[in-house]
N, CA, C and O of each residue as an XYZ file, in Angstrom:
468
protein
N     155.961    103.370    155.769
C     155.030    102.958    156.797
C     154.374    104.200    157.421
O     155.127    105.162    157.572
N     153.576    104.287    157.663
C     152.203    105.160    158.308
C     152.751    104.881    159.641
O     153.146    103.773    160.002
N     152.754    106.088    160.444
C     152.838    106.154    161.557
C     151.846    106.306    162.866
O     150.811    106.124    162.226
N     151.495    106.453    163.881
C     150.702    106.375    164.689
C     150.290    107.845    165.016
O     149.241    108.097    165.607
N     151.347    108.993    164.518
C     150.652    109.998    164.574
C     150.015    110.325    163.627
O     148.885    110.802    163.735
N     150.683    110.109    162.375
C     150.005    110.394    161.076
C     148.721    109.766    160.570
O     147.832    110.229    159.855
N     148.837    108.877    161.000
C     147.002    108.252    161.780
C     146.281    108.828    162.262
O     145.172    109.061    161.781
N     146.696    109.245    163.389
C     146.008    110.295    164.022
C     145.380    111.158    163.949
O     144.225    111.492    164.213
N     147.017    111.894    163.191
C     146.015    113.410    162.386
C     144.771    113.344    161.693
O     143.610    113.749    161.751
N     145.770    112.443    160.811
C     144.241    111.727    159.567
C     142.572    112.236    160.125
O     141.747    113.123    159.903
N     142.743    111.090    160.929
C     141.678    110.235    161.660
C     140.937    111.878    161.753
O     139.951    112.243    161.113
N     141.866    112.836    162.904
C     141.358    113.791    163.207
C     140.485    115.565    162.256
O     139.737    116.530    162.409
N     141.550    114.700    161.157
C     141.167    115.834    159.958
C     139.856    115.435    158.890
O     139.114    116.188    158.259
N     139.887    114.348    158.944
C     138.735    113.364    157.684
C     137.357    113.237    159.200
O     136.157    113.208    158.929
N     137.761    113.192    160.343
C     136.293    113.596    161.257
C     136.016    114.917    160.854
O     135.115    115.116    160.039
N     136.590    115.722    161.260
C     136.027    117.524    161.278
C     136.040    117.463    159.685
O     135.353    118.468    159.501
N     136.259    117.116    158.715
C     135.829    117.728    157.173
C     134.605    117.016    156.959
O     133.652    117.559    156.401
N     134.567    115.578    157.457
C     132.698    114.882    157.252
C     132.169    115.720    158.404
O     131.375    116.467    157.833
N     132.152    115.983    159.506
C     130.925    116.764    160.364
C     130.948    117.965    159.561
O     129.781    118.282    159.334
N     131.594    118.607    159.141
C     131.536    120.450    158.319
C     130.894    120.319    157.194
O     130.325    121.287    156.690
N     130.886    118.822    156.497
C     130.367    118.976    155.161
C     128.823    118.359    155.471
O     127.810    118.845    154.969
N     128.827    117.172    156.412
C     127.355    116.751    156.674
C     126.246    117.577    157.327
O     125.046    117.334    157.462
N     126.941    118.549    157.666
C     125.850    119.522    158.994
C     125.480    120.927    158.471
O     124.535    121.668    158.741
N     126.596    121.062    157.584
C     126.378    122.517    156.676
C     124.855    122.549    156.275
O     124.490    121.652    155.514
N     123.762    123.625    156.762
C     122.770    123.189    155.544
C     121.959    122.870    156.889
O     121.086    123.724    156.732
N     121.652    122.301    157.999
C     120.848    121.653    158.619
C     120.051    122.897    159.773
O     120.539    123.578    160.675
N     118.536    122.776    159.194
C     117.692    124.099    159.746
C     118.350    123.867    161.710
O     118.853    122.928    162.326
N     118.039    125.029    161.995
C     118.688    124.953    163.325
C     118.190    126.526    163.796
O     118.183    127.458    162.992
N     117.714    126.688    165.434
C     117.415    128.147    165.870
C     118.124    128.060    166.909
O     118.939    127.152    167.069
N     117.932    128.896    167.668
C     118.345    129.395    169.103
C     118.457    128.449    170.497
O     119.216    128.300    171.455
N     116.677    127.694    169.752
C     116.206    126.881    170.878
C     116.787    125.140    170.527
O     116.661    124.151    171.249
N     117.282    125.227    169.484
C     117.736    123.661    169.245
C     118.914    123.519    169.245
O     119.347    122.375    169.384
N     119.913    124.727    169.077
C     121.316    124.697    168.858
C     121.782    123.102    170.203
O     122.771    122.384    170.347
N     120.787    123.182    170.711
C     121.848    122.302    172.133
C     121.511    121.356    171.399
O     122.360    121.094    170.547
N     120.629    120.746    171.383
C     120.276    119.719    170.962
C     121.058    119.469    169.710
O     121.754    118.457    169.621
N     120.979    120.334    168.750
C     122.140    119.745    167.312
C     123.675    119.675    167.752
O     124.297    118.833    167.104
N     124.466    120.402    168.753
C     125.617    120.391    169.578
C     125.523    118.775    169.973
O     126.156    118.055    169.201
N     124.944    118.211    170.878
C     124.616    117.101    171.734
C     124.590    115.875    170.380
O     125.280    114.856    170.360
N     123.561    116.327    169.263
C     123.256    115.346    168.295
C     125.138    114.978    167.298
O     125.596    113.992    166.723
N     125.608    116.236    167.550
C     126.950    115.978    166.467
C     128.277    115.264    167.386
O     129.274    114.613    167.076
N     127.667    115.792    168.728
C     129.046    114.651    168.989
C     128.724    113.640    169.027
O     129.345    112.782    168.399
N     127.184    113.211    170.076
C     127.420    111.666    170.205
C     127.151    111.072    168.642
O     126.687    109.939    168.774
N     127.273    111.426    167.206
C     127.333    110.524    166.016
C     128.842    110.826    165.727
O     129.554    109.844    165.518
N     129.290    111.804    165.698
C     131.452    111.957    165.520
C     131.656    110.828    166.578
O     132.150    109.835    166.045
N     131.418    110.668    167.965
C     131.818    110.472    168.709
C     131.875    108.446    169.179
O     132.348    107.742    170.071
N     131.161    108.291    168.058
C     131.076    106.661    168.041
C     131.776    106.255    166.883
O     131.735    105.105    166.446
N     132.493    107.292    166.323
C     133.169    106.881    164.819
C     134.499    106.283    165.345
O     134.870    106.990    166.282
N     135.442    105.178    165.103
C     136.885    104.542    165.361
C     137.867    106.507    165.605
O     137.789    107.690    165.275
N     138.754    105.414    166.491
C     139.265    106.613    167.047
C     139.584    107.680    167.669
O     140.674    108.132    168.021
N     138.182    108.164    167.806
C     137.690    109.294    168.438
C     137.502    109.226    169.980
O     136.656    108.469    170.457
N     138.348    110.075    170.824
C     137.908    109.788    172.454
C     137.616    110.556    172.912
O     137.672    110.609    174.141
N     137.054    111.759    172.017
C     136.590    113.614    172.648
C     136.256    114.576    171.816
O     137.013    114.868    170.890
N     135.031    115.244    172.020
C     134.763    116.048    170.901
C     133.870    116.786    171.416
O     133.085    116.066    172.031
N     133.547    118.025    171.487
C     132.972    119.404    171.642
C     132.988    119.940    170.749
O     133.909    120.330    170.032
N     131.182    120.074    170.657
C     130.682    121.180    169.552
C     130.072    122.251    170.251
O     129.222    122.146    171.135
N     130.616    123.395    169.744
C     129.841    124.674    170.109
C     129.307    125.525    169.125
O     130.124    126.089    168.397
N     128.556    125.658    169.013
C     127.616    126.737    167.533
C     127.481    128.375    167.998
O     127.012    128.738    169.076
N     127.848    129.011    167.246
C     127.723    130.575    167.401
C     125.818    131.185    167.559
O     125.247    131.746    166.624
N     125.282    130.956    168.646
C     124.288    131.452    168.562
C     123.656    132.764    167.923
O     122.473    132.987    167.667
N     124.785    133.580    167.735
C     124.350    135.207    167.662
C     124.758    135.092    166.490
O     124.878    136.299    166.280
N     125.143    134.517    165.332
C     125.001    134.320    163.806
C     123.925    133.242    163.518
O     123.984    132.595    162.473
N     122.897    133.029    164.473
C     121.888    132.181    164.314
C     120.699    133.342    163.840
O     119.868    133.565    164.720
N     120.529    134.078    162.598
C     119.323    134.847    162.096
C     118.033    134.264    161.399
O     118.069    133.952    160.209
N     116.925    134.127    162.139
C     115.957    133.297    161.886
C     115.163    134.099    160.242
O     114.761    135.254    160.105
N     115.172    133.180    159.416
C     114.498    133.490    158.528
C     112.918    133.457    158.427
O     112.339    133.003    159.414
N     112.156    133.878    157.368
C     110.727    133.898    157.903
C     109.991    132.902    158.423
O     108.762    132.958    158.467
N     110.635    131.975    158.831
C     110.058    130.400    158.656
C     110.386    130.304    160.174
O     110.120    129.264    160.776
N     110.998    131.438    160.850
C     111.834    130.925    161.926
C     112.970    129.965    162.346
O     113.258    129.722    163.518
N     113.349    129.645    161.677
C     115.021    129.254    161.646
C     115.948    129.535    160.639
O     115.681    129.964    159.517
N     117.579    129.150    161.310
C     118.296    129.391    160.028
C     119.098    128.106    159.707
O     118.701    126.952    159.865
N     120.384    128.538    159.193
C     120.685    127.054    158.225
C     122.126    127.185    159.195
O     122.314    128.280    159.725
N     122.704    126.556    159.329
C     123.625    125.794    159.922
C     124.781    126.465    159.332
O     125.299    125.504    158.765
N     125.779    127.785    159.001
C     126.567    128.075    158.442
C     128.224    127.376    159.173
O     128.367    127.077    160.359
N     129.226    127.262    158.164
C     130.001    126.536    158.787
C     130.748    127.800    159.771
O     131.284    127.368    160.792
N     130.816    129.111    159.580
C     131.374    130.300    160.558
C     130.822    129.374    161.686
O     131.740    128.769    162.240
N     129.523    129.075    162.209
C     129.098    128.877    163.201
C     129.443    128.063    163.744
O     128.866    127.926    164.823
N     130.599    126.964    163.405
C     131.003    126.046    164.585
C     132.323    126.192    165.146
O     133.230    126.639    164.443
N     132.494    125.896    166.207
C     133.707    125.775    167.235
C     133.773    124.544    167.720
O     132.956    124.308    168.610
N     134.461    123.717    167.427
C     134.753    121.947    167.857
C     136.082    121.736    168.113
O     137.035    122.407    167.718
N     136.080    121.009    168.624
C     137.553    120.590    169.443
C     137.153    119.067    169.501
O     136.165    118.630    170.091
N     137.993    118.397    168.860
C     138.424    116.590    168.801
C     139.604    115.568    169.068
O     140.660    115.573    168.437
N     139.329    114.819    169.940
C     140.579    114.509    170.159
C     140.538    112.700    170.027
O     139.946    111.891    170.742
N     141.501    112.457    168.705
C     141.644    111.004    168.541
C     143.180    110.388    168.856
O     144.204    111.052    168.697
N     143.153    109.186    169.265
C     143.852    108.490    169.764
C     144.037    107.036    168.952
O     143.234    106.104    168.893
N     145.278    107.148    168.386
C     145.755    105.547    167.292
C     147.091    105.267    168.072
O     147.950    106.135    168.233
N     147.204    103.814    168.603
C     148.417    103.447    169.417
C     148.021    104.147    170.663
O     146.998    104.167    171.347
N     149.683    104.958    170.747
C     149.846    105.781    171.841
C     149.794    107.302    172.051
O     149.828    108.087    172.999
N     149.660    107.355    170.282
C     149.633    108.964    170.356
C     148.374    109.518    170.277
O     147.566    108.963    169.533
N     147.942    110.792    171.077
C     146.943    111.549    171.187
C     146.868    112.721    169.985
O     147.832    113.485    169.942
N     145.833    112.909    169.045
C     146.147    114.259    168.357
C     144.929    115.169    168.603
O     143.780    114.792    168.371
N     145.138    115.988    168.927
C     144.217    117.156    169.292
C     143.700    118.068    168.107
O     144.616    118.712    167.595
N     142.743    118.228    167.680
C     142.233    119.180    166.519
C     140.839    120.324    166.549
O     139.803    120.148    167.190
N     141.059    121.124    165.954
C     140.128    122.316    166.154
C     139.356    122.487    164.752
O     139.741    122.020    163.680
N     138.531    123.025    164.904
C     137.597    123.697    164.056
C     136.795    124.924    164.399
O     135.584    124.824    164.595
N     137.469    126.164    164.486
C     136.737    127.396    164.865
C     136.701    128.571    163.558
O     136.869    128.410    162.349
N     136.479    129.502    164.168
C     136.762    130.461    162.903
C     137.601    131.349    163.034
O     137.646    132.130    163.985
N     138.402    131.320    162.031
C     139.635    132.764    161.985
C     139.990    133.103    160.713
O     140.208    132.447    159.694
N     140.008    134.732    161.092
C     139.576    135.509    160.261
C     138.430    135.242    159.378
O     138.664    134.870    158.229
N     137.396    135.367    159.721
C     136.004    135.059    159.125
C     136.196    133.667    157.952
O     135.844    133.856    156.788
N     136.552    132.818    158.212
C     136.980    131.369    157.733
C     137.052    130.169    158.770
O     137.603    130.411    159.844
N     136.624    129.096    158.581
C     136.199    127.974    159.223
C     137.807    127.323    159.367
O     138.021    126.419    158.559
N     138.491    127.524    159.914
C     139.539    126.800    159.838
C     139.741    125.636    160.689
O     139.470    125.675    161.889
N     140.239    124.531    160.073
C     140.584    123.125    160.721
C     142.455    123.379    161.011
O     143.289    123.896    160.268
N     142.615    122.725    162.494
C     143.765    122.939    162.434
C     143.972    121.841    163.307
O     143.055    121.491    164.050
N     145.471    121.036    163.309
C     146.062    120.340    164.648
C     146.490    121.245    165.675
O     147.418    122.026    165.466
N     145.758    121.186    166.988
C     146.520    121.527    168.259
C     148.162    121.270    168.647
O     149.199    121.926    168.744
N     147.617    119.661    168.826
C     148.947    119.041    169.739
C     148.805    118.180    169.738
O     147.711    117.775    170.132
N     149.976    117.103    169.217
C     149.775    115.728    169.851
C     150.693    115.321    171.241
O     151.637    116.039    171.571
N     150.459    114.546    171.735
C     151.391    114.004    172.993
C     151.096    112.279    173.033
O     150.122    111.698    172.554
N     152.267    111.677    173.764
C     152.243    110.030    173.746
C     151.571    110.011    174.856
O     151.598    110.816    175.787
N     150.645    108.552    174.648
C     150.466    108.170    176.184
C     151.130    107.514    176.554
O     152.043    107.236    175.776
N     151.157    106.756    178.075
C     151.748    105.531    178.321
C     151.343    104.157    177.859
O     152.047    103.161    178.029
N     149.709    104.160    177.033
C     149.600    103.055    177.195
C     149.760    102.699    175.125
O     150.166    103.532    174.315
N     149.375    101.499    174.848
C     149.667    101.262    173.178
C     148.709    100.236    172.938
O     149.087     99.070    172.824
N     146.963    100.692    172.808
C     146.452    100.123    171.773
C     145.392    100.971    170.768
O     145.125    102.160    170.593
N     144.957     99.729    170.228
C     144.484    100.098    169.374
C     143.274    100.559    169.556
O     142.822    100.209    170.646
N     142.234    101.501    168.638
C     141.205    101.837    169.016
C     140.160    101.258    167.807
O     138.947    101.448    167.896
């Protein structure tokens, strides 16, 4: 049997690998970064599960090509997500370390309450 954290994680690891793989690639400058930040949570953020999510993009690896923008590299994001199955909370990251995009679990913790999302 599947558990309510292992749900969780899931939930939390299969969000951050579709936003890293759907956004990779998407023209983006200086002046829109908010706006593509704003655009990626509220679409993560209506997906089952999900009750929190912050995107932050590395502006200063934003190098405009001749066209004036650049492409969306995955170094450039910093996200933090947090989904909830039952009672358990799982917390997950997506920043960069050591020049690599790494996805990782934070923390989970129970709540008091037990449903479903």
């Amino acid at each position: 049997m599947i558990t309510d954290r292992e749900k969780a994680a899931f939930e939390a690891g299969i969000k951050l690998g579709a936003l890293y793989h759907q956004f990779v690639g998407t023209p983006i400058a200086r002046e829109t970064a908010g706006a593509v930040e704003t655009a990626i949570e509220q679409a993560v953020g209506l997906q089952p599960y999900v009750t929190d999510i912050t995107v932050r993009l590395n502006r200063d690896m934003m190098v405009s090509n001749r066209f004036g923008y650049s492409e969306l590299a995955g170094k450039m994001f910093d996200v933090a997500i947090t989904t909830e199955v039952g009672s358990t909370v799982c917390r997950a990251r997506l920043h960069l370390e050591d020049d690599y995009p790494m996805m990782e679990i934070v923390e989970f913790h129970e709540t008091s309450r037990d449903t479903d999302h």
